[in-house]
KOLKE-416227 format. One record per residue: x, y, z of N, C-alpha, C, CB in turn; residue in one letter. Coordinates in steps of 0.001 Angstrom, whole numbers, padded with zeros to 6 digits, always signed. Glycine has a CB too. Layout:
<zazas>
XYZXYZXYZXYZa...
</zazas>
This chain:
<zazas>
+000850-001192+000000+000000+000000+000000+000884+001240+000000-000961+000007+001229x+000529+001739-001276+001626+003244-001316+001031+004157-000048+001437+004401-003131x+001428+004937+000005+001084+006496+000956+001542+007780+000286+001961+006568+002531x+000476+008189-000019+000472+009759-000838+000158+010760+000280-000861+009957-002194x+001595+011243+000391+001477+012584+001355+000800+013781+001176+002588+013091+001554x+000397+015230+001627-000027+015670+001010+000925+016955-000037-000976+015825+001788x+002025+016555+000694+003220+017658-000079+003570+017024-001290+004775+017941+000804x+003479+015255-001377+003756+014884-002555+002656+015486-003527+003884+013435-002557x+001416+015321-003228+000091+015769-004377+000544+017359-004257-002002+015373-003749x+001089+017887-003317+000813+019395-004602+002353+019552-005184+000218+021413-003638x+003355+018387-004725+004521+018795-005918+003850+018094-006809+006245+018336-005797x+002955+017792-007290+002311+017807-009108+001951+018928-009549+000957+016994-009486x+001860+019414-008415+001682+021215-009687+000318+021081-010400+003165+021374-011469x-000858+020284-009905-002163+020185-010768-002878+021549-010419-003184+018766-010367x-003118+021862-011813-003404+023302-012221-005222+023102-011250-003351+023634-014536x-005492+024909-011152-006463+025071-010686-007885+024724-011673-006248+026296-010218x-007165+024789-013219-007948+024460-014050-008692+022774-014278-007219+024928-015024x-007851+021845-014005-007574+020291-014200-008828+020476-013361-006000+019303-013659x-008453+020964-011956-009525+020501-010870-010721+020471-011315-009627+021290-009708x-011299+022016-011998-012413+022226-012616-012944+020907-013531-012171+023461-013393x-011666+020869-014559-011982+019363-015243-012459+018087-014404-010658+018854-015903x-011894+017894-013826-011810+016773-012867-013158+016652-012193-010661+016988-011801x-013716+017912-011418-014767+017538-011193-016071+017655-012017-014822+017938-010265x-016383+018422-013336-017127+017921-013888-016885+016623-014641-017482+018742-014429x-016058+016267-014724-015907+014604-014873-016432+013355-014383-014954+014331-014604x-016053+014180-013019-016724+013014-011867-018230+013182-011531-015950+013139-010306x-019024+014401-011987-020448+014400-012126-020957+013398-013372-020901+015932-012361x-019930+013864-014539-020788+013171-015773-020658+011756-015498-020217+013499-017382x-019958+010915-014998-019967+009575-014186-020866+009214-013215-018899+009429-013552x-021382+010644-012466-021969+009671-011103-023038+008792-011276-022520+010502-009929x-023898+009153-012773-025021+007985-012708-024737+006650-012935-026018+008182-013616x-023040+006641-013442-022830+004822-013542-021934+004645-012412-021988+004074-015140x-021874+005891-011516-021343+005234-010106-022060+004630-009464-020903+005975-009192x-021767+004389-007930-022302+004181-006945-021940+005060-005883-022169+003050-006730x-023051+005795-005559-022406+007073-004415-023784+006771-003361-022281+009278-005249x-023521+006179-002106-024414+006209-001241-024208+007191-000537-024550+005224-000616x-025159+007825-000141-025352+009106+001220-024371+008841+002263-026981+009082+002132x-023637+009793+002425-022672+009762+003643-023065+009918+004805-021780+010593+003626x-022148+009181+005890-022858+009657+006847-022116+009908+007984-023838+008907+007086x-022805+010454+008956-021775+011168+009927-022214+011130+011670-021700+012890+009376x-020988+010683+012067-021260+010857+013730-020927+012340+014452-020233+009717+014552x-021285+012793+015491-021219+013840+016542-020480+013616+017404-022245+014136+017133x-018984+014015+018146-018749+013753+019023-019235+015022+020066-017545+013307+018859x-019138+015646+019650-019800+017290+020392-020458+018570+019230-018155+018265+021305x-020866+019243+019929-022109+020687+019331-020415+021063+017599-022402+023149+021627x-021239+020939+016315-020878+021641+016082-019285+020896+015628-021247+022563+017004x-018845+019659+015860-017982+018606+015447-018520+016866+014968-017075+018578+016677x-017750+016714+013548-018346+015183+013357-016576+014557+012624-020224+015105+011848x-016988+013308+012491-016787+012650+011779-017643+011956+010766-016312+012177+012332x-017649+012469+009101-017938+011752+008341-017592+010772+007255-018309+012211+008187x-018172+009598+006725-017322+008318+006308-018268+008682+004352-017876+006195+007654x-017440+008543+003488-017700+008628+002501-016983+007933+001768-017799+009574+002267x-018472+007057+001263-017819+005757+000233-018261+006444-001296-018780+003800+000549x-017635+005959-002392-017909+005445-003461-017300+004299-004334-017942+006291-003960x-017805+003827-005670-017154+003070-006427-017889+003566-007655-017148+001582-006056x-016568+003905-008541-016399+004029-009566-016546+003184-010426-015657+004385-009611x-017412+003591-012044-017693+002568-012770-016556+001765-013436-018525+003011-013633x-016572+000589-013569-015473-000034-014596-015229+000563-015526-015675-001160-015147x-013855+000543-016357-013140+001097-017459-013897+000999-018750-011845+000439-017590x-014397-000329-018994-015150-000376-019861-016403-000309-020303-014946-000879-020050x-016999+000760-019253-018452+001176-019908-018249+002250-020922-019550+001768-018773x-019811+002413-021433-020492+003316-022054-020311+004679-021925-021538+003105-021841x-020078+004750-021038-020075+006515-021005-018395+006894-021057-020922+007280-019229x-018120+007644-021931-016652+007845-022192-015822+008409-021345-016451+008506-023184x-016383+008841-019905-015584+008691-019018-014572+008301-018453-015828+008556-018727x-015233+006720-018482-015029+005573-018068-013857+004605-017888-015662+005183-018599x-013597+005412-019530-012222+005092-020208-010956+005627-019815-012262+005437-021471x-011107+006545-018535-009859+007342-018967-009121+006971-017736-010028+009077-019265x-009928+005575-016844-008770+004774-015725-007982+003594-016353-009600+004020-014322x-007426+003226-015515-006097+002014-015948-007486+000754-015159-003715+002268-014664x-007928+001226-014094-008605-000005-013267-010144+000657-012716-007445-000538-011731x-010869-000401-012290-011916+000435-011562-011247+000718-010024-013502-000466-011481x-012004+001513-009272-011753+001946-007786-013083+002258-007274-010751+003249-007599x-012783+001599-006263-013709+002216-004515-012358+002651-003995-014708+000675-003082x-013287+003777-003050-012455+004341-002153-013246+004842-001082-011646+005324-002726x-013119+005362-000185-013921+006052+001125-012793+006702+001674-014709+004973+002330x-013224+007999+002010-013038+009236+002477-013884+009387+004007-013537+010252+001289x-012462+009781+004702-013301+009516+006145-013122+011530+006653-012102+007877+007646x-013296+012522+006902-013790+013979+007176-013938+014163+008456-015048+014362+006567x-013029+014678+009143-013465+015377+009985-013888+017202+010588-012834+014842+010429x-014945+017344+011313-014355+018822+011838-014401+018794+013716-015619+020336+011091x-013083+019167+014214-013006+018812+015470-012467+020110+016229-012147+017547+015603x-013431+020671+017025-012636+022219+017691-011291+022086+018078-013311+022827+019136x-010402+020739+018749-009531+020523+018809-008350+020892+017861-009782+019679+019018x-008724+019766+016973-007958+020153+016004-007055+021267+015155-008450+019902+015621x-006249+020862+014878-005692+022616+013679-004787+021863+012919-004561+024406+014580x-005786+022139+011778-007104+023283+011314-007959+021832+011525-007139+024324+009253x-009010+022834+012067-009849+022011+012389-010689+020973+011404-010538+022744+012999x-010411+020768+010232-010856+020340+009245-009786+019083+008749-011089+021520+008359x-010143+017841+008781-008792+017176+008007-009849+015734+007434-007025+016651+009423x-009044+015472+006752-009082+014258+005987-008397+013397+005795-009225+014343+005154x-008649+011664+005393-007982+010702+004789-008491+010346+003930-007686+009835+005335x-008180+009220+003121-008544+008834+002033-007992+007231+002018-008036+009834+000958x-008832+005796+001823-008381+004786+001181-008962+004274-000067-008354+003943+001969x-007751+003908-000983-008273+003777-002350-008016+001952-002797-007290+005031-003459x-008998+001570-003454-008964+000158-003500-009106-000247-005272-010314-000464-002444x-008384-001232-005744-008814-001757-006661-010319-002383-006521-007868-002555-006953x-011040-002214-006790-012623-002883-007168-012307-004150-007498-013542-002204-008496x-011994-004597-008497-011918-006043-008469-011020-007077-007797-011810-006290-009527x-010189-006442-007452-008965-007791-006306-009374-007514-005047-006874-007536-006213x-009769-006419-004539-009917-005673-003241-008543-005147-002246-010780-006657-002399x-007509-005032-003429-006356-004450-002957-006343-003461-002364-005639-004260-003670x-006158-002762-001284-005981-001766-001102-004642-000874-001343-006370-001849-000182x-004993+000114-002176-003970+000081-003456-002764+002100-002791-005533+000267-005769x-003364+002789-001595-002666+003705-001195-003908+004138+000134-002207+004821-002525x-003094+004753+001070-003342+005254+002025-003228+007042+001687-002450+004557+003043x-004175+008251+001714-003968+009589+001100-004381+010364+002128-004706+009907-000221x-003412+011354+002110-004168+012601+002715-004614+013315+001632-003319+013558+003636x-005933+013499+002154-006787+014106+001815-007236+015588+001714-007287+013612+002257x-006908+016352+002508-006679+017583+002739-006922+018546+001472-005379+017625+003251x-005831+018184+000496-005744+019196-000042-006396+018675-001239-004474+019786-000058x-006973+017637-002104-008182+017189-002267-009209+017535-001853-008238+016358-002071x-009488+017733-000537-010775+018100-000245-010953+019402-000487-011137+017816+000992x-010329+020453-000303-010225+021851-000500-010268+021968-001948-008976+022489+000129x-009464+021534-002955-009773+021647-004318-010901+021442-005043-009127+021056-004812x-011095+020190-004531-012427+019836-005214-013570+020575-005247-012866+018807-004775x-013725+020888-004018-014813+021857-003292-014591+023631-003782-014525+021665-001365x-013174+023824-003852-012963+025163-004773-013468+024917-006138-011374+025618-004921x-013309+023929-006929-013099+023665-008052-014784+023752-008185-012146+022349-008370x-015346+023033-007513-016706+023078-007758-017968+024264-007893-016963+022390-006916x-017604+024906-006840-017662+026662-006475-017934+027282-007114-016762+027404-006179x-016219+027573-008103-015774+028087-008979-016448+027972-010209-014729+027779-008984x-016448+026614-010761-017059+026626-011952-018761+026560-011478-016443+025317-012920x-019384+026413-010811-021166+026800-010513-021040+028262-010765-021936+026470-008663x-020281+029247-009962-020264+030481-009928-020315+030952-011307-019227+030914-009203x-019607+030965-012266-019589+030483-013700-020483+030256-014535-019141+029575-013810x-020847+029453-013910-022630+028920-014536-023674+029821-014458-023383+027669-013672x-024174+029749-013291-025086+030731-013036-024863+032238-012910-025573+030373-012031x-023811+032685-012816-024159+033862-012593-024901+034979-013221-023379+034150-012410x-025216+036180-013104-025751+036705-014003-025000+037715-015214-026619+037227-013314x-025587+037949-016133-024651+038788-016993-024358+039960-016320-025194+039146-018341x-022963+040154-016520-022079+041497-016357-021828+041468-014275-023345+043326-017179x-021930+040281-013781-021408+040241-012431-020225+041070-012322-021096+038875-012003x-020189+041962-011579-019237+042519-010742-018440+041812-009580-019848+043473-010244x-019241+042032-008583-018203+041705-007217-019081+040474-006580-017998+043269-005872x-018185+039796-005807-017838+038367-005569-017552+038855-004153-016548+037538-006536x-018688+038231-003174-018671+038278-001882-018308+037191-001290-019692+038624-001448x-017199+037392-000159-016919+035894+000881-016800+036445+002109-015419+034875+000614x-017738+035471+002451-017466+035249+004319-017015+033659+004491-019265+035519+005480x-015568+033678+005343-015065+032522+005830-013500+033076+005130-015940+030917+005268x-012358+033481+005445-011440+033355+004670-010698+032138+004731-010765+034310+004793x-010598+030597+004894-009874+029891+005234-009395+029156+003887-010421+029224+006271x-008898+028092+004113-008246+027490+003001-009737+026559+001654-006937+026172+003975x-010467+026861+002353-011744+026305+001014-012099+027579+000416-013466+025468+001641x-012205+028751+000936-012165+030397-000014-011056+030409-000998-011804+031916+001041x-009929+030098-000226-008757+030182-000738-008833+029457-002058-007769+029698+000176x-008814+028270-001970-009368+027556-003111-009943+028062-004353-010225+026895-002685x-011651+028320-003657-012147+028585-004676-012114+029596-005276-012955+028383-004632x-011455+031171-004818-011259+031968-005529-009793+032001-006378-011560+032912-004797x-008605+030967-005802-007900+030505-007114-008338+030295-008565-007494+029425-006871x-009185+029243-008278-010177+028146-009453-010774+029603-010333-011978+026836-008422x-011418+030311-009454-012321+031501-010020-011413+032273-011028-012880+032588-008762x-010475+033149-010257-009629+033807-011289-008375+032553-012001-008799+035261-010392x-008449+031735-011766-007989+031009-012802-008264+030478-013946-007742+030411-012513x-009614+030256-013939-010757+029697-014750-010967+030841-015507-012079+029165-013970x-010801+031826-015618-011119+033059-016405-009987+034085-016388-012394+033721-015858x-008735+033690-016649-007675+034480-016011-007718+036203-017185-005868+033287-016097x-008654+036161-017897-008666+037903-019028-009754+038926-018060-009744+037614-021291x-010791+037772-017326-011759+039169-016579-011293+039397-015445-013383+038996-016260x-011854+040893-014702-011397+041052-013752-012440+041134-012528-010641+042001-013993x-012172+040997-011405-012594+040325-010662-012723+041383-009573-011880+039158-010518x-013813+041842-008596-013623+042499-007491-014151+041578-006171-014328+043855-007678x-013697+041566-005355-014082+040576-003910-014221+041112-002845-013162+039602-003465x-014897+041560-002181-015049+041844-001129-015664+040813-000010-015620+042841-001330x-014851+041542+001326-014402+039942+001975-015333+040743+003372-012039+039317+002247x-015894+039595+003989-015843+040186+005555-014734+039861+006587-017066+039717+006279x-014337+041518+006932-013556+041343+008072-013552+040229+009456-013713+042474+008478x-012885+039269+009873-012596+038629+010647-011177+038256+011141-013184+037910+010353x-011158+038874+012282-009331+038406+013069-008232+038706+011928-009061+036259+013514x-008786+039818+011368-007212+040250+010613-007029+039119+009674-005684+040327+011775x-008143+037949+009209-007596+037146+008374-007120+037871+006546-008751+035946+008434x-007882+038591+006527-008632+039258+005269-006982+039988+004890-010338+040618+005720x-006270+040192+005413-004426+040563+005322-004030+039457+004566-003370+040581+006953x-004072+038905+005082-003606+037131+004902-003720+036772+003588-004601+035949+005726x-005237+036957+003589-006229+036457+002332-005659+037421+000871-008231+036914+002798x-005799+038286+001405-005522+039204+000201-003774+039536-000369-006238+040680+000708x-003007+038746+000307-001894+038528+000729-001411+037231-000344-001979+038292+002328x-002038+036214+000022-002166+035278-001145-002193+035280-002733-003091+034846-000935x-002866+036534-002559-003706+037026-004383-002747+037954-004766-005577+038011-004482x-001387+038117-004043-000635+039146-004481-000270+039250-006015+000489+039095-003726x-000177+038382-006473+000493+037770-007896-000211+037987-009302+000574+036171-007777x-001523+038139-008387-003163+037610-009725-003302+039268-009895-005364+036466-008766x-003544+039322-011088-002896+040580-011835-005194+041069-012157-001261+039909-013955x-005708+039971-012120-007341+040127-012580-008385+039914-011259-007767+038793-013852x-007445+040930-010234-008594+040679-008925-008279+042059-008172-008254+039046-007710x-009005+042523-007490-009047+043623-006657-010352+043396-005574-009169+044978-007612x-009639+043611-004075-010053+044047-003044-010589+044829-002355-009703+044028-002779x-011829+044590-001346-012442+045963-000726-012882+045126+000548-013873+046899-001713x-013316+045800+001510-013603+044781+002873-014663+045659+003645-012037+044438+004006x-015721+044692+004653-016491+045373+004968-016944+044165+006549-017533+045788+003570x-017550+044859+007491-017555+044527+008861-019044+044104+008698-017123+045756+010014x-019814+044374+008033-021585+043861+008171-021815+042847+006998-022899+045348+007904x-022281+041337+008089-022244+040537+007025-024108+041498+005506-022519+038375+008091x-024262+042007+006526-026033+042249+005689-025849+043279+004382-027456+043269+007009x-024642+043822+004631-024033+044577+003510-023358+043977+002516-023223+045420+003921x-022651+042953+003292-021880+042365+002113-022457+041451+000794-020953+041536+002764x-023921+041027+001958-024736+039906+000833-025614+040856+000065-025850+038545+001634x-025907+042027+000643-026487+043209-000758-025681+044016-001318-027526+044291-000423x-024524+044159-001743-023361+044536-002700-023261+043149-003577-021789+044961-001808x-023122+041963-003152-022474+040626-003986-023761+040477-005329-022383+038815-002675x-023189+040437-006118-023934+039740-007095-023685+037920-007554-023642+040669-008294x-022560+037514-006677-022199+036331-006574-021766+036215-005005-021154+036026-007640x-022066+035761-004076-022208+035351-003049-021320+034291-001959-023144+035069-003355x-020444+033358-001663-020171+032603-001138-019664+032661+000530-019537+032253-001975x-020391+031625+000895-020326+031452+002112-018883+030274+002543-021860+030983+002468x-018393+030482+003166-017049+029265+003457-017041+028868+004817-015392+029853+003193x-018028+029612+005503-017756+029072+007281-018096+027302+007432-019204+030099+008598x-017546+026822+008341-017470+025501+008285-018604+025197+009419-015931+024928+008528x-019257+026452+009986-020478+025451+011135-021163+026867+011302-019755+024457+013103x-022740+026805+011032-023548+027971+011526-024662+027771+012352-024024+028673+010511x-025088+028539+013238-026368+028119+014063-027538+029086+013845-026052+028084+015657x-028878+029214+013265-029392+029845+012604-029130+030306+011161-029473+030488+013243x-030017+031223+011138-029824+031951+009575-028338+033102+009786-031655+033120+009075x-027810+033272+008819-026801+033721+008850-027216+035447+008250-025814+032697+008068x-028259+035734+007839-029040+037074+007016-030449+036358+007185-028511+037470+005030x-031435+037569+008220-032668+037224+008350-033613+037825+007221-033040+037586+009655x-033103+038554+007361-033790+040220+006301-033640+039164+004916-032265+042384+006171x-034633+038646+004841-034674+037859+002719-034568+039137+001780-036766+036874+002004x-034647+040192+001832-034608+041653+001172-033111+041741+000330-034712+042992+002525x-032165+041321+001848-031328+041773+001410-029974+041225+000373-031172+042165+002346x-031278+039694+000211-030622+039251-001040-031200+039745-002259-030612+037844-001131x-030538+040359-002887-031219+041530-004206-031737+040057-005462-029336+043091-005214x-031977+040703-006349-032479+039961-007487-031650+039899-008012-033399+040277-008227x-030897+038787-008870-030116+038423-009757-028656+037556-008858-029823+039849-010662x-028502+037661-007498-027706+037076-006702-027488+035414-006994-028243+037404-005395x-026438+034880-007169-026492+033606-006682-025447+033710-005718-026344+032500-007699x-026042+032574-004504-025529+032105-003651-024911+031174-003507-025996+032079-003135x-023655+030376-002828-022855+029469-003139-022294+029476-001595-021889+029772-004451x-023047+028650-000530-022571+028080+000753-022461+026885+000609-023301+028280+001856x-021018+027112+000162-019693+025688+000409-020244+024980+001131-018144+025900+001164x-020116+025233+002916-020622+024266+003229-021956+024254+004015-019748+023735+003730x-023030+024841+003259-024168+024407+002952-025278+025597+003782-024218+022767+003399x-024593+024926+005271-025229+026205+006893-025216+027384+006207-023972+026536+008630x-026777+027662+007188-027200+029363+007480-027449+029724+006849-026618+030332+007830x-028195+029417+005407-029280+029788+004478-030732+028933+004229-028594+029832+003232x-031261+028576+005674-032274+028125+004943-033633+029007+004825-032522+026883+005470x-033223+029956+005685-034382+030567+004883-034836+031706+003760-034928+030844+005642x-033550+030429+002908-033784+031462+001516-034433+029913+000252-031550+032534+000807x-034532+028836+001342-034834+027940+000558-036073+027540-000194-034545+027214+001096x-036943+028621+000617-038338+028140-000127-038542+029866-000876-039979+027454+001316x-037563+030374-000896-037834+032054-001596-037075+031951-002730-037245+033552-000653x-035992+031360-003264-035384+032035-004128-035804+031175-005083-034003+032332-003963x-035488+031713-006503-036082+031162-007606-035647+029626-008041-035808+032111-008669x-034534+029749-007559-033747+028004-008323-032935+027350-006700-031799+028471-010160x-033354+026072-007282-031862+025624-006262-031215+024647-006934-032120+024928-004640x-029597+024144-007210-029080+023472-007999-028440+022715-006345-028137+024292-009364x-028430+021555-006926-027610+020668-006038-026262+020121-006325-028304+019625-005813x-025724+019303-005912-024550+018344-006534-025618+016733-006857-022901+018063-005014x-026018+016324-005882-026583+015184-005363-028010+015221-005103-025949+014864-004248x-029207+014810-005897-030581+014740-005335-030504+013720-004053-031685+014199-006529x-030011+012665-004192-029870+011828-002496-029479+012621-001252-028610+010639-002461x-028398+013416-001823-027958+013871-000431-028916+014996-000269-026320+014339-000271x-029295+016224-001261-029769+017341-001211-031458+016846-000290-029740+018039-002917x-031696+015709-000776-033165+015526-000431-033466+015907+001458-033560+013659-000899x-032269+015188+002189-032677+015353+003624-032716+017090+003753-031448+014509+004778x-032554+017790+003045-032775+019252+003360-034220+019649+004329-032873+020007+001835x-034643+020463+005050-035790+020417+006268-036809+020930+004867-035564+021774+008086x-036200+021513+003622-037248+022141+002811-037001+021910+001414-037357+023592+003056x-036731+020748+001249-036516+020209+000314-037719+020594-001090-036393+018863+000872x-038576+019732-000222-039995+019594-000775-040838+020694-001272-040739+019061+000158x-039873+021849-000523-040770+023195-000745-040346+024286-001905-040742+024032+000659x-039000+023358-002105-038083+024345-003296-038566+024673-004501-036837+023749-003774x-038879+025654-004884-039512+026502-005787-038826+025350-007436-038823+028576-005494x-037268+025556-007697-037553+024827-008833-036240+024040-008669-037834+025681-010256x-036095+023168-008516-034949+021976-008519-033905+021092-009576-035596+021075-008085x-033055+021281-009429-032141+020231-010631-030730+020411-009794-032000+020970-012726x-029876+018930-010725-028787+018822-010225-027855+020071-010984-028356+017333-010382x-026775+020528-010370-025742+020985-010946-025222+020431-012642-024799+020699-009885x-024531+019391-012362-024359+018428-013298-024985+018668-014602-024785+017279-012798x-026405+018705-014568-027428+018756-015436-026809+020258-015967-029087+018603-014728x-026614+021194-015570-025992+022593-016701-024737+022280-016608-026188+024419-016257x-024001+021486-016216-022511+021525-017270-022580+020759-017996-021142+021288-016813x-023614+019712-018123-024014+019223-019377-024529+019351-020223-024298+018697-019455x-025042+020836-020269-025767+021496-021022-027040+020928-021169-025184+021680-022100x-027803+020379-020662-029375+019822-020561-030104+020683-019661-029531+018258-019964x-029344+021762-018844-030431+022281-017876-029752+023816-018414-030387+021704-015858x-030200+024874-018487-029907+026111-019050-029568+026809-017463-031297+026818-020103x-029809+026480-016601-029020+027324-015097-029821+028605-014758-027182+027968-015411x-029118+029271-015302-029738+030865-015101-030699+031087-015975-028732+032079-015326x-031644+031496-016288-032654+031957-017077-033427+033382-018138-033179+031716-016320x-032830+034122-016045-032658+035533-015931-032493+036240-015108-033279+036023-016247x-031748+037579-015563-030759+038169-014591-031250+038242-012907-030469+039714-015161x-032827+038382-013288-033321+038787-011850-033652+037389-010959-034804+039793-011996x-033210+036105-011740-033536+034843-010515-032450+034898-009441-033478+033117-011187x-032674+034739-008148-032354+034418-007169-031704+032741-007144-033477+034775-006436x-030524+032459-007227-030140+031014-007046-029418+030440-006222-029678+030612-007868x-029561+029167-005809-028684+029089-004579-028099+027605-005750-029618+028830-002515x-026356+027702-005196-026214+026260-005229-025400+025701-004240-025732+025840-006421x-026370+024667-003928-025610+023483-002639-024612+022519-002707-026489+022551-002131x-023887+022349-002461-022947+020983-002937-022875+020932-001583-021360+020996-003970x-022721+019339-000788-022987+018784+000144-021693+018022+000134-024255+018180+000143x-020850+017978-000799-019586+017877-000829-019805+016122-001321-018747+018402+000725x-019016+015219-002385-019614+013964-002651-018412+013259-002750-020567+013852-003875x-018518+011992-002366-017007+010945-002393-016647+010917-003776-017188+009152-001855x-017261+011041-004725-017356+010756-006301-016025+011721-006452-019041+011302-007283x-016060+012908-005931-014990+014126-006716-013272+013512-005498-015896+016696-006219x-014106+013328-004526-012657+013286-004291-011615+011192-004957-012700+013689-002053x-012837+010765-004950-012339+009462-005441-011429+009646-006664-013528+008529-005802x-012493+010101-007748-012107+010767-008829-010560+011571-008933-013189+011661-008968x-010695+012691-007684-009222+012967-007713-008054+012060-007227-009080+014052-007025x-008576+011090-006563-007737+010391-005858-007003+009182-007013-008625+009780-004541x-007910+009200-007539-007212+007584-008858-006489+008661-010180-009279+006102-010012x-006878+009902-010189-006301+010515-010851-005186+010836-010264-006908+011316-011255x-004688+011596-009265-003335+011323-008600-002473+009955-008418-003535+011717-007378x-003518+009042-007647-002473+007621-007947-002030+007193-009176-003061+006374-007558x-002728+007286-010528-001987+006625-011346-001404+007655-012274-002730+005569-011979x-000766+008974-011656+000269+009870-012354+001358+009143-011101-000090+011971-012421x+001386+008944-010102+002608+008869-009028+002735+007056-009038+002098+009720-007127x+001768+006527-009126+001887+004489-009236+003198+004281-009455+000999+003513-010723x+003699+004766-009988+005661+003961-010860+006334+004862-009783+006459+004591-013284x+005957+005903-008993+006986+006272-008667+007389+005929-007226+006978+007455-008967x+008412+006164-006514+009115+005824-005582+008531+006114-004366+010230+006289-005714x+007798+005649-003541+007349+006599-002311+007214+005843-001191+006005+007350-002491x+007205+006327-000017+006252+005147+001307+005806+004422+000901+005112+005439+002182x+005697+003274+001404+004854+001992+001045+004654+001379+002586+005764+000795-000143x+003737+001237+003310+003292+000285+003835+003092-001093+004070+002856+000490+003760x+003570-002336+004133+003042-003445+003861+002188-004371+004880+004009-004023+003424x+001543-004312+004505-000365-005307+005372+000118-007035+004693-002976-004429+004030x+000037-007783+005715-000002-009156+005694-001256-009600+004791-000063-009690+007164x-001263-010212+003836-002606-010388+002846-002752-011759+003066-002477-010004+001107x-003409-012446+003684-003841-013670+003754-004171-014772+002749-004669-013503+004294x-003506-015666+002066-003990-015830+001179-004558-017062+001294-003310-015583+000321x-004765-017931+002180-004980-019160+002450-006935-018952+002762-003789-019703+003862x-008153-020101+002307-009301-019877+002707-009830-019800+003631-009770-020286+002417x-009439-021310+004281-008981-021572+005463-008106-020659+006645-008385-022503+005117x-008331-020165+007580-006977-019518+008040-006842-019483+009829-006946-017793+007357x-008494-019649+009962-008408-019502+011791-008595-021078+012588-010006-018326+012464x
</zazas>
């Protein structure tokens, strides 16, 4: 069993763009995957551990996807968020051949998980937004913002970009500190989250745990806004008001408290496949959810193992039993 560190995956240098690829890839697959609902324990208010399986379709199906592994793979992705912790957010990853049941590398996950989830963001934001978007609102500056506003001005590196961030603990230095380099972005900052979500014409939320609504006032999401909470908290009561809601996942999206009440529904997936048109018009209100899915990070994960497979690294070795008989 190899072990993919996480300093080895970013000396690949995989562009912010690939990611984008990568995960609409792993959407146009998920109907010949298998992605069951994840699920997750509590150890305290506001901390879990969650376990996320998938398996990927064999090489040789139908959908031209399919084609572009050496082998099939399952893998499961185990997530945590723990106040303890720092950063309180981490991941692993085990990846298996599907048909021998090898277990084929042990991964951190980390910086996988942050990409994917930028990558995803990024290109929804993209999708829906409305014509002639201006400024690009974030609350949360941590390393999944970080992300996705890479992906963002990377994915479009000729337009230019304005962001305005909410102030928190001096992170917003930091943040804007990062972007020193990116020649198609400019900065402005502001202390009221209720201001920031009526200036944004593109929206994202990055906090990793909310209790209530995060903006009570529904007003002060203007017309033509889409919204994009990464991870998910403190908008629901924009769920039965705004005009669209796009998901990643109808399984997972379904346990929503207002599912049932959502004005008009489809997966994500469905407009980068061009079957669902997204935006309509300038003045719809849209939210999109991604609930975060084992599919993208699996996906990234067999795509990293078999660029590094030949090469030299940790290896682990597990006693493999080979006898039927054995106790």
């Amino acid at each position: 069993m190899k072990v993919l560190s996480e300093q080895l995956i970013r000396n690949l240098n995989i562009s912010p763009v690939t990611c984008i690829e990568w995960v609409k890839e792993s959407l146009a697959m998920k109907s010949a995957s298998e992605l069951p609902v994840k699920m997750s324990v509590h150890p305290g208010e506001g901390e879990f551990f969650t376990t996320m399986p998938c398996l990927l379709p064999p090489p040789d199906g139908e959908n031209p996807y399919q084609g572009t592994f050496r082998r099939q793979y399952f893998g499961v992705k185990v997530v945590h968020r723990l106040l303890d912790a720092v950063p309180s957010l981490g991941s692993k990853l085990l990846l298996y051949d599907a048909r021998t049941g090898e277990l084929l590398a042990l991964i951190d996950a980390d910086w996988i998980t942050a990409m994917r989830t930028g990558a995803l963001a990024a290109a929804a934001s993209k999708a829906l937004r409305k014509q002639h978007a201006k400024t690009y609102g974030f609350m949360g500056l941590g390393n999944t913002a970080r992300a996705a506003l890479t992906c963002i001005l990377e994915q479009e590196p000729e337009m230019l970009f304005h962001v305005k961030l909410l102030r928190y603990k001096h992170y917003e230095d930091d943040f804007c500190k990062r972007f020193e380099a990116y020649s198609n972005v400019s900065f402005s900052f502001t202390d009221d989250v209720r201001e920031l979500v009526q200036s944004s014409d593109v929206f994202f939320s990055c906090i990793t745990h909310a209790t209530g609504n995060i903006v009570e006032d529904i007003s002060c999401f203007r017309p033509g806004i889409t919204l994009i909470p990464i991870h998910t908290q403190g908008f629901m009561n924009c769920d039965t008001v705004f005009d669209r809601i796009l998901g990643d996942d109808t399984k997972h999206v379904s346990g929503f408290r207002y599912f049932n009440q959502f004005r008009d529904y489809n997966e994500i997936g469905e407009v980068f496949a061009g079957r669902d048109p997204g935006r309509t018009s300038d003045n719809q209100r849209i939210i999109q959810y991604s609930y975060g899915l084992a599919i993208h990070d699996i996906v990234f994960a067999a795509k990293i193992f078999e660029q590094v497979e030949k090469q030299d690294m940790p290896q682990l070795e597990l006693y493999q039993e080979t006898r039927k008989f054995w106790l």
